[in-house]
DRENPANU-864695 format. One record per residue (C-alpha): residue number from 1; residue in three letters; x, y, z. Coordinates in Angstrom, 2 decimals, always signed. Example, Ala and Ser with C-alpha at 12.3 -4.5 7.8 and 13.67 -1.06 7.14 Angstrom:
residues 2
PT  pos  code     east    north       up
PT    1   ALA   +12.30    -4.50    +7.80
PT    2   SER   +13.67    -1.06    +7.14
end
This chain:
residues 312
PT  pos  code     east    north       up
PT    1   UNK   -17.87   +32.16   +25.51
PT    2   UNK   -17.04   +28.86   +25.59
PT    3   UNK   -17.61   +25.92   +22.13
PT    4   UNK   -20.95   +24.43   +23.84
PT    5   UNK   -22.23   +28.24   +24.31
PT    6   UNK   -21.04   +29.05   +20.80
PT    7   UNK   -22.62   +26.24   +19.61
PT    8   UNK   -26.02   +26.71   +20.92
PT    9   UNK   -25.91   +30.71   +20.13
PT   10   UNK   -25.42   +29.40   +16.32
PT   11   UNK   -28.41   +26.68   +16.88
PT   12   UNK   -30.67   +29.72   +17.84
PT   13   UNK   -29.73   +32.00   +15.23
PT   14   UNK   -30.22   +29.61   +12.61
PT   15   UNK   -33.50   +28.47   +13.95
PT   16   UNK   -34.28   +31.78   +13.11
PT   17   UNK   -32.93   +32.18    +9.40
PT   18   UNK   -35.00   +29.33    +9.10
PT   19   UNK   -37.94   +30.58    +9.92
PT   20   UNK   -38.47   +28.12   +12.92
PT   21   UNK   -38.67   +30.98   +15.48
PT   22   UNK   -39.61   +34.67   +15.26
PT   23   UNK   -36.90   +37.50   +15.54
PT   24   UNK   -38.49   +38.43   +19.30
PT   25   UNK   -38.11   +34.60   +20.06
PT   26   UNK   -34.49   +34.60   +18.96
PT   27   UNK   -33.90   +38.07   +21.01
PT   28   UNK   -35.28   +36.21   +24.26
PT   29   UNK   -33.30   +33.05   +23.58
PT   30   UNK   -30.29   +34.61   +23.24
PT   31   UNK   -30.49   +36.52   +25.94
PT   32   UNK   -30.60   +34.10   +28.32
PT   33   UNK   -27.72   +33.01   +27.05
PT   34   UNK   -26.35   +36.05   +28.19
PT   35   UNK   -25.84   +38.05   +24.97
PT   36   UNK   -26.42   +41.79   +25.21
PT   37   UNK   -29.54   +43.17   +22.74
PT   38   UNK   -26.63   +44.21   +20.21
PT   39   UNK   -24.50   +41.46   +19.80
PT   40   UNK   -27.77   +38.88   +19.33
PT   41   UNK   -28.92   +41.30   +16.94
PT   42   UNK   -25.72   +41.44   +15.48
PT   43   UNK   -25.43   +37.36   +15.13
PT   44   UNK   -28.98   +37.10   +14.08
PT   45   UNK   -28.02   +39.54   +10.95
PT   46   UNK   -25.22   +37.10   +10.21
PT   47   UNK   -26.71   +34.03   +10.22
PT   48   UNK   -29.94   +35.42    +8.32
PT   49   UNK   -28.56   +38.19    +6.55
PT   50   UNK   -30.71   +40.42    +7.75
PT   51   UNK   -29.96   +43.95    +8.22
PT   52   UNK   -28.17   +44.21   +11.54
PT   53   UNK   -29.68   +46.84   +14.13
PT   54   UNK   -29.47   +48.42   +17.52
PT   55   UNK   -30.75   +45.33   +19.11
PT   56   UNK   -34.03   +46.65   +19.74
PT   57   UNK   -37.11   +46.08   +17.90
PT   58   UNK   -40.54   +47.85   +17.87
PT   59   UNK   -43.43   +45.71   +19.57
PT   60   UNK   -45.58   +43.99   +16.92
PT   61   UNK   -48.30   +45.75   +15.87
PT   62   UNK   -51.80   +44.46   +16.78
PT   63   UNK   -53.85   +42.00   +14.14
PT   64   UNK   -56.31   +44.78   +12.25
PT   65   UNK   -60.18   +43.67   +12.59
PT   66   UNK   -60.71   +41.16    +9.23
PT   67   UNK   -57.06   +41.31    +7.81
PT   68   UNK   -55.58   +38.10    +6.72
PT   69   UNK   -53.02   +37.34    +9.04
PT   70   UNK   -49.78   +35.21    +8.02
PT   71   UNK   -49.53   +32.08    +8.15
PT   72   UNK   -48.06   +30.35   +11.75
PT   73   UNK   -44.20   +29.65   +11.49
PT   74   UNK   -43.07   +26.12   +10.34
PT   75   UNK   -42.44   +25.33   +14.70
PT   76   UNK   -45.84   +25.33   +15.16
PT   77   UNK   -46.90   +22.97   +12.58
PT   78   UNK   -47.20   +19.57   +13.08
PT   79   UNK   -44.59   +17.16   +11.80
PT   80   UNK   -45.11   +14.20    +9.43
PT   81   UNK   -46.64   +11.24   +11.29
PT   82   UNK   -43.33    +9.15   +13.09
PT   83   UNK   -42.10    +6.07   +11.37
PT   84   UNK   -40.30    +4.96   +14.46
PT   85   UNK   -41.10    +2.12   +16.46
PT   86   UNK   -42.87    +2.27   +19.87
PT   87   UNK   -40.81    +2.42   +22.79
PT   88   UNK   -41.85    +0.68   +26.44
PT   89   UNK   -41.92    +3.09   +29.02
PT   90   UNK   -39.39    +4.60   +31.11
PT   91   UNK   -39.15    +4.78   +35.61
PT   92   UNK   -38.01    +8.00   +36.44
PT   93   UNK   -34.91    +7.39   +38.91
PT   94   UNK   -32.15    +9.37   +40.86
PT   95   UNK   -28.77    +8.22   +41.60
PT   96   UNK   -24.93    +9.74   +43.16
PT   97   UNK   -23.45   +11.76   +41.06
PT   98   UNK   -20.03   +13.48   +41.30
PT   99   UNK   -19.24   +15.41   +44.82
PT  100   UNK   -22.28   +13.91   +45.96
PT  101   UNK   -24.59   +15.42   +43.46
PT  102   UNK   -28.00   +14.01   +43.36
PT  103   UNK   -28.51   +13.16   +39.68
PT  104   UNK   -31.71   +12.52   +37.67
PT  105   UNK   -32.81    +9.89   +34.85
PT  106   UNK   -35.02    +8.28   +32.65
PT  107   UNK   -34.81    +4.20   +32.72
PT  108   UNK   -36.29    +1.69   +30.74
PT  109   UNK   -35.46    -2.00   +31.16
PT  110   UNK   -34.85    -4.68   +28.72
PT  111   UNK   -36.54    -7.79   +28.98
PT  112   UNK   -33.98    -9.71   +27.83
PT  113   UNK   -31.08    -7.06   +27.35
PT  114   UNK   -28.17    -7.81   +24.54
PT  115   UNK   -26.24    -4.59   +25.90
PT  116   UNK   -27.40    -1.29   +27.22
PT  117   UNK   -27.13    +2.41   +26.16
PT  118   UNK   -26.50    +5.79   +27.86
PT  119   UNK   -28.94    +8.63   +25.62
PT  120   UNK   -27.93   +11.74   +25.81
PT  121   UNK   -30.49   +14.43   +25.00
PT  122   UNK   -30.94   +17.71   +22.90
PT  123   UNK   -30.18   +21.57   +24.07
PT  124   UNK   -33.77   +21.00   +25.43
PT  125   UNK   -32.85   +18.73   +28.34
PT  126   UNK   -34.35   +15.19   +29.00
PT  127   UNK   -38.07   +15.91   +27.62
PT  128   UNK   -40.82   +13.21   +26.68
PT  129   UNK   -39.04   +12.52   +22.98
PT  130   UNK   -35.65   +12.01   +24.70
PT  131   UNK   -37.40    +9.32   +27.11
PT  132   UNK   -39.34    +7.84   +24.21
PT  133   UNK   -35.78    +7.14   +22.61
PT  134   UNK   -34.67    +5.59   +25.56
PT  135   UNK   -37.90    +3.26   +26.11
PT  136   UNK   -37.02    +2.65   +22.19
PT  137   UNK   -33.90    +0.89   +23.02
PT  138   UNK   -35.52    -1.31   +25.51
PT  139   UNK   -37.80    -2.34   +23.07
PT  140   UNK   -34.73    -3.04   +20.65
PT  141   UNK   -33.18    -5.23   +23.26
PT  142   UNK   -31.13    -2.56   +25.06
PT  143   UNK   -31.45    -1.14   +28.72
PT  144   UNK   -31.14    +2.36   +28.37
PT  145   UNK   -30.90    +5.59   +30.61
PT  146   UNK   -31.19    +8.93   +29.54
PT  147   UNK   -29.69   +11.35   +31.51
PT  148   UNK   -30.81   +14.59   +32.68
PT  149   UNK   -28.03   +16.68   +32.53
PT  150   UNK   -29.85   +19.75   +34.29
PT  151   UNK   -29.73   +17.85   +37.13
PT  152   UNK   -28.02   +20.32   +39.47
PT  153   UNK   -30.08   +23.18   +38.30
PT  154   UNK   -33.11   +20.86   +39.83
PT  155   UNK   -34.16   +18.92   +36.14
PT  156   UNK   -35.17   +20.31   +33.01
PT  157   UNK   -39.10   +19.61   +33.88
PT  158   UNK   -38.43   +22.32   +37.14
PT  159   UNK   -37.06   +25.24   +34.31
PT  160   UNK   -39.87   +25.83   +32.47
PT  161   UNK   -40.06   +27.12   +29.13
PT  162   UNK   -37.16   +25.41   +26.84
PT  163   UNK   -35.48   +28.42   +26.57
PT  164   UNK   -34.41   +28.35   +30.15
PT  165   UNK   -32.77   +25.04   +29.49
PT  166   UNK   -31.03   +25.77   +26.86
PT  167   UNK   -29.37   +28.98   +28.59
PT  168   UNK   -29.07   +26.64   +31.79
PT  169   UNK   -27.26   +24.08   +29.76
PT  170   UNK   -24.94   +27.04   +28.38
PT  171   UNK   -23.41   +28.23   +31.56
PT  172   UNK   -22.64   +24.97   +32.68
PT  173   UNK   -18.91   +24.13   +32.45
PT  174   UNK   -18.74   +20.90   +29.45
PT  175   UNK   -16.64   +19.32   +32.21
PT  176   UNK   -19.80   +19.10   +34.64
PT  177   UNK   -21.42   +17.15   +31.84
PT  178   UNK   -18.25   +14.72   +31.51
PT  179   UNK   -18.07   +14.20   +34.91
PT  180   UNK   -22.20   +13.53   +34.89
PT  181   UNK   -22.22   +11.28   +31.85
PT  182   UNK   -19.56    +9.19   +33.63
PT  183   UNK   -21.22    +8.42   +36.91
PT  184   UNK   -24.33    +7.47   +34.33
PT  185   UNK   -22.24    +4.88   +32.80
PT  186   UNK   -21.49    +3.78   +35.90
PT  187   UNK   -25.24    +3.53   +37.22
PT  188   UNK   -25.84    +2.07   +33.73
PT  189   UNK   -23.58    -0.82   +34.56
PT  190   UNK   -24.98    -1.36   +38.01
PT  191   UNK   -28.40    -1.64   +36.57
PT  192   UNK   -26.92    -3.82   +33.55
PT  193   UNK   -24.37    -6.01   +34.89
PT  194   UNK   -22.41    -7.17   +32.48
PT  195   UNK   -23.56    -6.17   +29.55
PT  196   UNK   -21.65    -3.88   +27.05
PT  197   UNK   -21.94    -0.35   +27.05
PT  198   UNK   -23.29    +1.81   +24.03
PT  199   UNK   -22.99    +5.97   +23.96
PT  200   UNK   -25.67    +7.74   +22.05
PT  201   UNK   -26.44   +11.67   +21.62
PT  202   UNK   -28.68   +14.17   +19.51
PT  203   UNK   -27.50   +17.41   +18.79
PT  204   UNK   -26.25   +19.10   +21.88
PT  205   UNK   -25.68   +15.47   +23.22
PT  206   UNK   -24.19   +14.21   +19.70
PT  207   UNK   -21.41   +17.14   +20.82
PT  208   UNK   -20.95   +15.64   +24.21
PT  209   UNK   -21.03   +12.19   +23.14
PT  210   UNK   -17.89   +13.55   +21.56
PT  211   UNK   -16.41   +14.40   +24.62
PT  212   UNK   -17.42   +11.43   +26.35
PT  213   UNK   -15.54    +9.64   +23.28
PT  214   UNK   -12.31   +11.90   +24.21
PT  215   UNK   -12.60   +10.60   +27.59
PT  216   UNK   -10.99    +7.57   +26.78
PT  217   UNK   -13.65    +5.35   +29.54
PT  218   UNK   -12.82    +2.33   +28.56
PT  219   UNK   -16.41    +1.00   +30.23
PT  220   UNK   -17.84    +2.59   +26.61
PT  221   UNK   -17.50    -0.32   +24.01
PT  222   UNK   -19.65    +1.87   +21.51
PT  223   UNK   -20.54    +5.19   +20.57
PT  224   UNK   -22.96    +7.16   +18.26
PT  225   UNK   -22.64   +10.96   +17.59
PT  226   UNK   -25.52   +12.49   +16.05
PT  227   UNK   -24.94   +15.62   +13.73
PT  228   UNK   -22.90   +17.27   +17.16
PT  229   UNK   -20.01   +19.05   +16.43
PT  230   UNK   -17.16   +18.26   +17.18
PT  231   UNK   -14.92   +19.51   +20.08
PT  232   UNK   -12.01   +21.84   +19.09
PT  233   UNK    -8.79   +19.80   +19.96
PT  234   UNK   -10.28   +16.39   +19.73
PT  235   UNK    -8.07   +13.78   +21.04
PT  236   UNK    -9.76   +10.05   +20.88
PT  237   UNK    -6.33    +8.09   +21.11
PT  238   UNK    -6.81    +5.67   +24.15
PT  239   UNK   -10.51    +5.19   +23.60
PT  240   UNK   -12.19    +2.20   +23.00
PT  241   UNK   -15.34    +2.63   +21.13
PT  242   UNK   -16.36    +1.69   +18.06
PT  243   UNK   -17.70    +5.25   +16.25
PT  244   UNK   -20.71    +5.62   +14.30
PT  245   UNK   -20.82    +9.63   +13.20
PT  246   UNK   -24.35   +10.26   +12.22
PT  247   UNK   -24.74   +13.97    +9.96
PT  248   UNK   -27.17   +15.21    +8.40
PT  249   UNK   -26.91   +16.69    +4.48
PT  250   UNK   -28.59   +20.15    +4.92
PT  251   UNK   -26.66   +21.09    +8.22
PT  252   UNK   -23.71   +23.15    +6.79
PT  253   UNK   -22.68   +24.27   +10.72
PT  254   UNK   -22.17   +21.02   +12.06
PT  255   UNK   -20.74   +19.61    +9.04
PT  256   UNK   -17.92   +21.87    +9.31
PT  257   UNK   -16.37   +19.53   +11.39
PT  258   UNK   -17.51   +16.20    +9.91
PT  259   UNK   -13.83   +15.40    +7.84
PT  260   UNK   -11.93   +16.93   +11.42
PT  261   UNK   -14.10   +14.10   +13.44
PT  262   UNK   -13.13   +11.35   +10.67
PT  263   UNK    -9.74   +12.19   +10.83
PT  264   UNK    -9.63   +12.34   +14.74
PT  265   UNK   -11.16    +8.57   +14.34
PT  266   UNK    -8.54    +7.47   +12.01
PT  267   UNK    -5.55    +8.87   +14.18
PT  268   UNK    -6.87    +7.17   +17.43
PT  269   UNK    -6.94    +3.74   +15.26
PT  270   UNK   -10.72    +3.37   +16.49
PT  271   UNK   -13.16    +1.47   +14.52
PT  272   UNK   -15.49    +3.83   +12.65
PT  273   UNK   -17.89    +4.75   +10.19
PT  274   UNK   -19.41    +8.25    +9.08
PT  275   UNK   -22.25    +8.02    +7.37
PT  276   UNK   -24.45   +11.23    +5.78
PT  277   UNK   -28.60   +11.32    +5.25
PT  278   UNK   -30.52   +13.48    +3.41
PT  279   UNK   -32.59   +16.21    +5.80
PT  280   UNK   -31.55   +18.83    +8.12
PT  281   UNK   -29.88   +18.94   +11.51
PT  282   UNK   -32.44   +17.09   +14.34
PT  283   UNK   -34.05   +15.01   +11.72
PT  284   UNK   -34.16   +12.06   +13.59
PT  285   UNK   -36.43   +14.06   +16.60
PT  286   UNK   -40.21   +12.96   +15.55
PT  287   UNK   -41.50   +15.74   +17.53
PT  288   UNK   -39.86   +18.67   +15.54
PT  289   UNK   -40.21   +20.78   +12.53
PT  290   UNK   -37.25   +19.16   +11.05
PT  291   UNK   -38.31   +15.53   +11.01
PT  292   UNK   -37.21   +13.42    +8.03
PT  293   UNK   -39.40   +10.20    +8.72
PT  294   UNK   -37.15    +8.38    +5.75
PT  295   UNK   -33.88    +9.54    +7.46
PT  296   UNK   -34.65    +8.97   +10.74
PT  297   UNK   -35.74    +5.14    +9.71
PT  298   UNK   -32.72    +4.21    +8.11
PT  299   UNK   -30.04    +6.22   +10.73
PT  300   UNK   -32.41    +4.57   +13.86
PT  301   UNK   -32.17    +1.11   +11.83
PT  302   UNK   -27.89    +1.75   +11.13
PT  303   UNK   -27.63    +3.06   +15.18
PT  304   UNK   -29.29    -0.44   +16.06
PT  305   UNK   -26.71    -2.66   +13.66
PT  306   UNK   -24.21    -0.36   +15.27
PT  307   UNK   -24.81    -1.61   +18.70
PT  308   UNK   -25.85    -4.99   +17.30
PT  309   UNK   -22.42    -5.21   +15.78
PT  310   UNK   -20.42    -3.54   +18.79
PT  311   UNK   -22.66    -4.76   +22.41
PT  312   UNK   -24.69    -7.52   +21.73
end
């Protein structure tokens, strides 16, 4: 099992222990990912403390005839209203990939662009919220295009049910994603000629805007990680973006690598800044259980003085 597999096992079970998804939900997800009945069961019981079990579970029973039934889990409640500005909309494009790989975007086009911004999305793949984000940016003054990195499986929309994305994104090799993310900096300058170029990625794409960071592209004058763990090994010497490492306060798993990434930043000599808000991991997503309207102002408010400060 490779880190980005690891990664998003460890997002799944601790959707779980926090009540975000049932146990039979978890038990799908990770088996997509490819984990036998007894060794999700096994992870579920050590992220939630659970008592762990074969790895099977008896089907739930039926609702009895006038019994007060519980109440839905926190994912199916609505969030808090969003805080966060409108966004213009995005052009759904295609463009050459690596090896002659046919790969799909979201685009959204300043009117009178400052710099422009490669968004990276979620273990999801590119959904409506990751496109909204994008068309946010143009708003802001930025061309931006967010990538859909399930591209070669035929786009997230062509998977289905999130789940499948998620395991999709999981067997991938992370160096099909580098590889990706670079020809979209590349199609990102074509459509943006000569503008600066800004890195930004949520979760799953706050890890790989890591990696892109490690690639040392020197076409990347900016980049903003947010709450994505860092890669094992992380080498940024050679790069030449300016860092801002978004985490969130209640996100224990990610933040295991927070002082690793500042210390990676400081031995590559880069210009950088970490900074910490209150909430959970994905607070800055409007559309999920875990959105922190205050902290997703102010960290959406820093990300622009970021690329104010670094492209424009």
């Amino acid at each position: 099992m490779n880190e980005l597999e690891r990664y998003l096992t460890e997002e799944i079970a601790t959707d779980h222990a926090d009540g975000l998804i049932t146990r039979r939900e978890a038990m799908h997800r990770l088996g997509l990912l490819g984990l036998s009945a007894a060794a999700a069961s096994s992870l579920l019981a050590a992220c939630g403390k659970e008592p762990a079990t074969s790895g099977t579970e008896p089907p739930a029973p039926e609702p009895e005839p006038g019994k007060p039934q519980p109440a839905p889990s926190p994912e199916a409640s609505a969030p808090e209203p969003s805080k966060l500005p409108p966004a213009l909309d995005t052009e759904a494009i295609t463009f050459a990939g690596p090896q002659g790989r046919k790969l799909q975007a979201a685009w959204a086009a300043a009117e009178k662009p400052r710099g422009a911004v490669l968004v990276i999305h979620e273990n999801k793949g590119l959904t409506d919220h990751i496109r909204q984000v994008a068309g946010r940016f143009a708003a802001a003054g930025y061309s931006a295009l967010a990538i859909d990195l399930l591209s070669e499986e035929g786009g997230t929309a062509s998977l289905g049910e999130p789940a499948n994305a998620t395991a999709a994104l999981g067997k991938a090799p992370p160096e099909r994603f580098v590889a990706d993310l670079r020809a979209a900096i590349g199609e990102l300058a074509r459509r943006a000629p000569k503008m600066k170029i800004g890195v930004i990625g949520f979760c799953f794409g706050g890890a790989m805007t890591w990696r892109v960071i490690a690639s040392k592209d020197a076409r990347v004058a900016a980049a903003i990680p947010f709450y994505g763990p860092l890669p094992e090994g992380a080498d940024f010497k050679g790069s030449k973006a300016a860092v801002l490492g978004v985490f969130a306060e209640k996100d224990d798993r990610v933040n295991k690598t927070r002082d690793a990434a500042n210390a990676a930043l400081e031995k590559a000599g880069l210009v950088h800044e970490i900074v910490t808000y209150p909430g959970e991991h994905a607070f800055h997503n409007d559309t999920g259980p875990r959105y922190n309207a205050e902290s997703a102002a102010k960290a959406w408010q820093k990300a622009l003085e970021w690329f104010g400060r670094h492209l424009g």
